[in-house]
N, C-alpha and C positions, 0 to 999 in steps of 0.2 A: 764844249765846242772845240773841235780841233782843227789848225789848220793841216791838212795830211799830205804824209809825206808823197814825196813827187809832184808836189805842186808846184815847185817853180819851172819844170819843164816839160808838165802834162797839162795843154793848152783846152781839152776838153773839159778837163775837171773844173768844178765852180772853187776847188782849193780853200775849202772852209766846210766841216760837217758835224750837223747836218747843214745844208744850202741857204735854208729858214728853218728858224727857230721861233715858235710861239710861246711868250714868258708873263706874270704879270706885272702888272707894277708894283716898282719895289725889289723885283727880284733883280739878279745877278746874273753875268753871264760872264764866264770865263774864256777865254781863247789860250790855246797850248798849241806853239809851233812844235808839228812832230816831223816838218820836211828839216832837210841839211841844208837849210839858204837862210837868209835873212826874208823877213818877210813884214807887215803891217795890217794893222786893223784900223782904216779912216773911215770916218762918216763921211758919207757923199754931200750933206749938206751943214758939213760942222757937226758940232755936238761932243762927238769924242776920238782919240789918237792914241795908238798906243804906242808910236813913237816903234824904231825898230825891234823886231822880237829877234832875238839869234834863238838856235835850234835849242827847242828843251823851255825857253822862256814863257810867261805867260803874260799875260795881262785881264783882269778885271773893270767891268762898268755896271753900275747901277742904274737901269733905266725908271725914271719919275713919272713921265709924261708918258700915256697910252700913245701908240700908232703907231706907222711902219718906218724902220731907220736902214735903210740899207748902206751897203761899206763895199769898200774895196781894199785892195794891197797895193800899197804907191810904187811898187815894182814888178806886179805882174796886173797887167793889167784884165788880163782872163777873170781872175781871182774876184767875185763877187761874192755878196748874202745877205742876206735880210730878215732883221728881228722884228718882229713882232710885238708889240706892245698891248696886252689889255688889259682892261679894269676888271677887278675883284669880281668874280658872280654874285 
């Protein structure tokens, strides 16, 4: 998952791709800022934060729980996405 570059001043973009990501439980998901700004990964309703990424940083989360978590960037606020969470087949 990457947040891409020109996202802190390209208002169209969702500034994280892919937009949604379907994963299952258990799995990982990493975020890699590739724009030149400071940027974040917050759950919109708790859960996880990656606290500021600077350019090139990353951050990882383990999602437990099936269902959909969507996030934003505490500085753009364009900046949305939404993971996916499901159970094993």
């Amino acid at each position: 998952m990457d947040i891409t570059a020109g996202s802190s001043t390209n208002q169209t973009s969702s500034g994280y791709s892919p937009a949604t990501m379907t994963v299952n439980v258990g799995d990982a998901v990493t975020w890699t800022n590739d724009d030149n700004a400071v940027h974040t990964v917050t759950a919109d309703k708790g859960g996880f934060y990656s606290g500021d990424l600077k350019p090139g940083q990353s951050f990882s989360f383990v999602f437990l729980t099936a269902g959909n978590y969507t996030y934003h960037c505490n500085y753009h606020g364009w900046m949305k996405g939404t993971i996916v969470v499901q159970k094993h087949a």
